[in-house]
C-alpha positions as CSV (number, residue, x, y, z in Angstrom):
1,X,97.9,96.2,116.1
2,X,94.9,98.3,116.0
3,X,92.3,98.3,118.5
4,X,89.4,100.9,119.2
5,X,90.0,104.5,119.0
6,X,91.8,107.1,121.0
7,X,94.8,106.3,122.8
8,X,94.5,103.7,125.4
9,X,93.2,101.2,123.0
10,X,96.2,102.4,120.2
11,X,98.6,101.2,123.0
12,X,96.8,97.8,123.1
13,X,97.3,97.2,119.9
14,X,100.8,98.6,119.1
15,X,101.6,96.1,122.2
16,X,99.7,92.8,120.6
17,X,101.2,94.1,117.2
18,X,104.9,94.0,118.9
19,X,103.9,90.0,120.4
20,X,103.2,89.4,116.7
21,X,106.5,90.4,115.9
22,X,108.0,88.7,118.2
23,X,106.5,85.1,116.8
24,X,108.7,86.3,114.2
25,X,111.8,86.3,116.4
26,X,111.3,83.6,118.6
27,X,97.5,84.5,109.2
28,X,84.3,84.9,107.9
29,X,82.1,85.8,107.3
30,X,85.4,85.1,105.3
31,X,87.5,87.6,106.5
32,X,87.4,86.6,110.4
33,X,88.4,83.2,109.4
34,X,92.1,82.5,109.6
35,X,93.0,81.6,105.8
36,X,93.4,78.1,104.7
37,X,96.9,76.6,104.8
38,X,99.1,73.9,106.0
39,X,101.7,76.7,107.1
40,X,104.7,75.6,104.9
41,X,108.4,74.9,106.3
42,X,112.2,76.1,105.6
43,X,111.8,75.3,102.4
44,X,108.5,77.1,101.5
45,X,107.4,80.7,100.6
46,X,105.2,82.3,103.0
47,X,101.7,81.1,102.4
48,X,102.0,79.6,99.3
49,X,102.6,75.6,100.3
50,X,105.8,74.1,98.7
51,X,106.4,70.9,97.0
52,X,109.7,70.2,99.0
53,X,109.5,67.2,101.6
54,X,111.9,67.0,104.5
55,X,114.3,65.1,103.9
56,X,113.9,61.7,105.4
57,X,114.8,61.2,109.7
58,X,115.0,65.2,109.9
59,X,112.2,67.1,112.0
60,X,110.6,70.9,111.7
61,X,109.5,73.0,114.7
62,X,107.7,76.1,113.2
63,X,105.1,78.9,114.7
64,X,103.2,81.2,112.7
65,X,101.6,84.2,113.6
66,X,98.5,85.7,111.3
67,X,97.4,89.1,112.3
68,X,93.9,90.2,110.0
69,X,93.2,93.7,110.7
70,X,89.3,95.1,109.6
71,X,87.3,97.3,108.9
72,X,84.3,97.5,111.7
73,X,81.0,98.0,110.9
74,X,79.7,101.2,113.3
75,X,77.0,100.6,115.3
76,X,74.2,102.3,112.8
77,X,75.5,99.8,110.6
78,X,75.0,97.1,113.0
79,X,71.3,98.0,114.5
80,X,68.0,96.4,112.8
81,X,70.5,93.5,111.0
82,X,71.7,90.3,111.7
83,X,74.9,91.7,111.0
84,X,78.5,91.3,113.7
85,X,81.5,93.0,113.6
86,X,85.1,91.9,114.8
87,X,88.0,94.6,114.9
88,X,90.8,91.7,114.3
89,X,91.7,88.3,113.9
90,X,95.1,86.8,115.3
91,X,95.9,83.2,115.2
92,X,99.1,82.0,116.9
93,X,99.8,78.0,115.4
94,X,102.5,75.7,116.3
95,X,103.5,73.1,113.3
96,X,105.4,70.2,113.9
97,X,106.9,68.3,110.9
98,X,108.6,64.6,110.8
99,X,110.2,63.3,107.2
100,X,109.1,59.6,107.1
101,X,111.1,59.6,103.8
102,X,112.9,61.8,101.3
103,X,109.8,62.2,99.7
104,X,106.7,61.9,102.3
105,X,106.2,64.5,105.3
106,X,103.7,63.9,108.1
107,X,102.9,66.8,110.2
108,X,100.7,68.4,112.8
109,X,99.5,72.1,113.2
110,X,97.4,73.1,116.4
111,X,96.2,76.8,116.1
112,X,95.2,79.5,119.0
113,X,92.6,82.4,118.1
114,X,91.8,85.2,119.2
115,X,89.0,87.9,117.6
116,X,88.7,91.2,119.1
117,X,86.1,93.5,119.7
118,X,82.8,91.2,118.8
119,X,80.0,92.8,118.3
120,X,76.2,92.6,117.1
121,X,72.8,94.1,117.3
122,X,70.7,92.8,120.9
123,X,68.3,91.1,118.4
124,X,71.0,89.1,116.4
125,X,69.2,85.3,115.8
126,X,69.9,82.2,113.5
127,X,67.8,79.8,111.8
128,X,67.6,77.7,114.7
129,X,66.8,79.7,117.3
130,X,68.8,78.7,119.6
131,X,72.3,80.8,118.9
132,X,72.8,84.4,119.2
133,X,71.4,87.1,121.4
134,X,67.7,87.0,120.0
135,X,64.8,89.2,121.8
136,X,63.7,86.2,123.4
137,X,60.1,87.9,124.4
138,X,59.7,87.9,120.6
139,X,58.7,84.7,119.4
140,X,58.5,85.4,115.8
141,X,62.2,86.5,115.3
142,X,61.6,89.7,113.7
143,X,64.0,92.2,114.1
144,X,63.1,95.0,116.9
145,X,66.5,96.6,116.8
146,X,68.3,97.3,120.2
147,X,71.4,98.0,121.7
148,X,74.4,96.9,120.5
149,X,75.9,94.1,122.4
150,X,80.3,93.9,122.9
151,X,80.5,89.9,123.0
152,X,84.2,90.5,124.1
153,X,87.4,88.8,122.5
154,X,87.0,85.0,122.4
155,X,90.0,83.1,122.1
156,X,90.9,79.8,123.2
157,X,92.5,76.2,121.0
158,X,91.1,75.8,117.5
159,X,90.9,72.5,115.6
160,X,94.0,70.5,115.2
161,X,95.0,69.2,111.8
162,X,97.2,66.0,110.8
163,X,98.3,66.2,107.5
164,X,100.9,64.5,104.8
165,X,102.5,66.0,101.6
166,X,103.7,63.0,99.1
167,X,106.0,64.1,96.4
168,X,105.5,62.0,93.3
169,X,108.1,63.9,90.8
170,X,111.9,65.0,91.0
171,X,113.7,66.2,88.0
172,X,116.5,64.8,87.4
173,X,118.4,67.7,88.2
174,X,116.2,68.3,91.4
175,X,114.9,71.7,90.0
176,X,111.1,70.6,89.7
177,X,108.9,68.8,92.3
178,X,105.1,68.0,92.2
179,X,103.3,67.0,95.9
180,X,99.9,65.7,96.4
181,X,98.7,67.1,100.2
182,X,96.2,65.5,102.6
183,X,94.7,65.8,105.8
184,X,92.1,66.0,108.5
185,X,90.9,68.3,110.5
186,X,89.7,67.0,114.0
187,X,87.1,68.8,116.2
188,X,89.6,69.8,119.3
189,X,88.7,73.5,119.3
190,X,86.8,75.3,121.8
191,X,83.4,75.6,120.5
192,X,81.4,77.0,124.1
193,X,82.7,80.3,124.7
194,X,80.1,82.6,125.5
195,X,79.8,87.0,125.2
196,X,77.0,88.7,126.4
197,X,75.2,86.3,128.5
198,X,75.1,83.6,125.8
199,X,76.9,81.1,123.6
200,X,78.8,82.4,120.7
201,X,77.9,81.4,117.7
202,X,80.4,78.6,116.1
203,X,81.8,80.9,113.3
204,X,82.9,83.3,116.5
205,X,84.4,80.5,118.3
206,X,88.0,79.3,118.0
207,X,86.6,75.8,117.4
208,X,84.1,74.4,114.9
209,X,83.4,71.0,116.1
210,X,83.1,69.7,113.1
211,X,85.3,66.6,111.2
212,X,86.6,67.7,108.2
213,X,89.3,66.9,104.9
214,X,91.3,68.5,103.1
215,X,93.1,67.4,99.5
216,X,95.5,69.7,97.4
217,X,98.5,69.7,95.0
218,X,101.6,71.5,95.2
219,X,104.3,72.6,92.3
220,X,108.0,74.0,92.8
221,X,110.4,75.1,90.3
222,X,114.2,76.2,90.6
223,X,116.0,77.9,88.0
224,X,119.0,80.4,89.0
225,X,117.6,83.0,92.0
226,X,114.1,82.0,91.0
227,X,111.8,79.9,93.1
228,X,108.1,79.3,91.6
229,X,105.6,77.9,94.1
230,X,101.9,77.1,93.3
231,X,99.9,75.4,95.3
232,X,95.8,74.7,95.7
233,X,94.0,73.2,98.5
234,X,90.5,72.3,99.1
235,X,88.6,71.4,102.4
236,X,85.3,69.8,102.7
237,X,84.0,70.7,105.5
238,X,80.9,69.1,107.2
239,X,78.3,70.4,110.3
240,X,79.5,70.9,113.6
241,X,78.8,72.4,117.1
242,X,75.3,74.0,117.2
243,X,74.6,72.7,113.6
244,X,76.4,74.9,111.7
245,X,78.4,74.2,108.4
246,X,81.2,76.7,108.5
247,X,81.5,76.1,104.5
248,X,83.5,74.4,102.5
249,X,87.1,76.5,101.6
250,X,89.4,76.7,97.9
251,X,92.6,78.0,98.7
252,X,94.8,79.3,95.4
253,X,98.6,80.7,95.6
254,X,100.9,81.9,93.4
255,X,104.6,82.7,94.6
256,X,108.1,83.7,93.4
257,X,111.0,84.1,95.6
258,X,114.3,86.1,94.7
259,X,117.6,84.2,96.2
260,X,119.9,87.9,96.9
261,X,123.4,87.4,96.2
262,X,123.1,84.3,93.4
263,X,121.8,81.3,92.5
264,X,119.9,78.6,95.3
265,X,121.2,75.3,95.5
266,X,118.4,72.6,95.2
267,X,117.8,71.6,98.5
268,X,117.4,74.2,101.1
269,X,118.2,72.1,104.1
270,X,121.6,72.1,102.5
271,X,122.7,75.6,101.9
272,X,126.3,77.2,100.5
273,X,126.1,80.0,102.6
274,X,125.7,80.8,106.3
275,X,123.3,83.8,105.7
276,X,120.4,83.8,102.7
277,X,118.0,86.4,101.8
278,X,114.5,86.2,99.6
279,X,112.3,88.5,98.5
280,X,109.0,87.1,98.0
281,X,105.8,87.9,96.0
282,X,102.5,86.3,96.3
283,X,98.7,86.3,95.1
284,X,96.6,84.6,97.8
285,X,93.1,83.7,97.1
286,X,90.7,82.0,99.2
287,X,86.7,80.9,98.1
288,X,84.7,80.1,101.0
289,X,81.4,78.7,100.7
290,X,78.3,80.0,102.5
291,X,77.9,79.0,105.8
292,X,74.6,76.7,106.8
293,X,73.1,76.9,110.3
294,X,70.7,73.6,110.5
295,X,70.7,73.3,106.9
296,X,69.8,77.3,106.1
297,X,72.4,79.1,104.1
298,X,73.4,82.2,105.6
299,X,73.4,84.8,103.2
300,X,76.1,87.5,104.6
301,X,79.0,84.8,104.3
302,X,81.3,83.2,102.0
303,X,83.4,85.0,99.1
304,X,86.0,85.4,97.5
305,X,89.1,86.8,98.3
306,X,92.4,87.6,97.0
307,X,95.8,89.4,98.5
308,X,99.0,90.8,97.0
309,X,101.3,89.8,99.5
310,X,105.2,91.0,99.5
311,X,107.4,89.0,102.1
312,X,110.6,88.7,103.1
313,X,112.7,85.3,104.4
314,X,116.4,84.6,105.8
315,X,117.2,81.1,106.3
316,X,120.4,80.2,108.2
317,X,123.1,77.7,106.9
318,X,122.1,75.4,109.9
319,X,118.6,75.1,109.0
320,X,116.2,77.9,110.9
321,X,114.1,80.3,109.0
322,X,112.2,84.2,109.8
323,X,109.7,85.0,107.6
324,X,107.7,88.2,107.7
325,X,104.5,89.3,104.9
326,X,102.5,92.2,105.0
327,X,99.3,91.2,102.5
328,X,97.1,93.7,101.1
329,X,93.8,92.6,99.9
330,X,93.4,93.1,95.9
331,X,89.4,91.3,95.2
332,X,87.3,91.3,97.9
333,X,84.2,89.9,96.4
334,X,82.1,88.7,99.5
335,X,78.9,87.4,99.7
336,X,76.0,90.1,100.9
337,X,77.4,93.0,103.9
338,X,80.7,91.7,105.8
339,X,83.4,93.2,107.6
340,X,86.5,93.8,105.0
341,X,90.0,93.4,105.6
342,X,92.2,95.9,105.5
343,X,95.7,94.3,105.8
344,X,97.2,90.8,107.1
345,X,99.9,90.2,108.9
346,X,102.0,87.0,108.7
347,X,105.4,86.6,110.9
348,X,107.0,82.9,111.2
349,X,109.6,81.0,112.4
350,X,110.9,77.7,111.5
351,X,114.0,75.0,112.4
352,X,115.1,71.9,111.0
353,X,117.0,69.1,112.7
């Protein structure tokens, strides 16, 4: 995982990118936001949510790793703007799943972030004066330039979310399913960390301290080797700490997963063989809003954004799964001047009992 330049800093980041990994073993302005998602189970492709419950009385224990590397603005780039910059995102998130019934899962995911390398001009100030790193001996706002300021790498608990997935159809032959999802998001994040001599604004911190739902729909189809997943998901989110309005999110996924060595059997918490293999293809796309800082849009956030995003998957006869996905951004149509992703990074681990 990337850091700064020159070589100290490269062995930082190849270490943080092998701790990744290893959440395999053992996912902003919209691009340092971690992307919308419930985080899926055994039975789903990689980011793409699945419309296949757990099976009713059986638990899932998963953690997912999501690893955005980007593309920092230099510091020219950052002086006389209102502009930050963040090297990387990585959010670790442990999901916990419980099937109340063959066909309704409860579950709980609680995230921990992490951005790297923050940084914005000295004179960097909101709409409500009161956030940021503003020349306070200017009372008009204006921008006077000045040095750049390295607010450090915040991390700490984000928002915890509680959410169910219904499924309302089974084919007969228990090859196509349709789910409704639905959640909350509650406000348990951290939401006061603080880089140079101030607060962090709420889009930096890990937390958003703000109450917020989330509805969506999810599709699976099995025919031979073939899975087809589709899902969408919408949050509405509201104002939180230091009245800001984060935005509200659409997240979009298509995904196909290739069964190696024959045809999947409908369930896969009940598998023929000891050892499976997919190959899995997604589009990702995620619309976030502009963000609102005491009701004034922010004009460098929001977008749209899309990845191609190859993965691979084993599952295990007795009901753990690996997953690995390397996406690679295809649209990035954000909203004014934003940092831009280069590549994601999504490792993840799940068991059923």
């Amino acid at each position: 995982m990337l850091e700064e330049n020159i070589v100290p800093h490269f062995r930082q980041r190849s270490l943080r990118l092998c701790v990744g990994l290893a959440g395999l073993i053992t996912l902003p302005a919209i691009a340092d936001h971690a992307a919308l998602g419930l985080g899926g189970s055994t039975g789903s492709p990689i980011h793409t949510e699945s419309a296949l419950t757990l099976p009713s009385g059986r638990w899932s224990v998963g953690w997912r790793s999501e690893y955005v590397n980007q593309g920092r603005f230099g510091d020219q780039r950052l002086e006389d703007t209102e502009l930050h910059s963040t090297d990387a995102l990585w959010s670790n998130t442990l999901i916990v799943a419980y099937g109340v019934s063959d066909d309704l899962t409860l579950a709980l995911r609680l995230p921990y972030v992490q951005r790297y390398d923050v940084r914005e001009a000295e004179h960097h100030q909101d709409a409500g004066g009161d956030i940021g790193h503003a020349k306070h001996g200017d009372p008009t706002g204006a921008d006077q330039g000045g040095e750049i300021l390295d607010l450090g790498d915040p991390d700490g608990l984000g928002d915890a979310t509680l959410f169910g997935e219904y499924r309302f159809f089974r084919s007969a032959d228990a090859r196509t399913h349709l789910a409704l999802l639905a959640g909350i998001k509650a406000p348990t994040g951290e939401t006061g960390r603080r880089g140079g001599g101030e607060r962090l604004e709420t889009e930096m911190q890990p937390g958003s301290g703000s109450w917020d739902s989330l509805l969506g729909f999810a599709a699976t189809h099995l025919r031979g080797a073939l899975a087809w997943d589709a899902s969408l998901l919408y949050s509405f989110v509201n104002p939180g700490a230091q009245g800001t309005d984060l935005g509200d999110v659409f997240s979009y996924n298509l995904a196909a997963s290739y069964r190696l060595g024959g045809a999947r059997p409908p369930s896969p918490y009940e598998l023929d063989r000891r050892h499976n293999w997919d190959l899995v293809m997604e589009l990702n796309g995620e619309w976030r809003d502009r963000e609102a800082i005491h009701g004034k849009r922010q004009g460098d956030t929001g977008g749209n954004l899309v990845y191609l995003s190859p993965g691979v998957r084993y599952l295990h006869h007795s009901g753990w799964s690996l997953a690995l996905s390397l996406g690679v951004p295809l649209i990035q149509d954000l909203n004014g001047s934003q940092v831009e992703p280069d590549y994601r990074l999504v490792s993840a681990i799940h068991v059923a009992f």
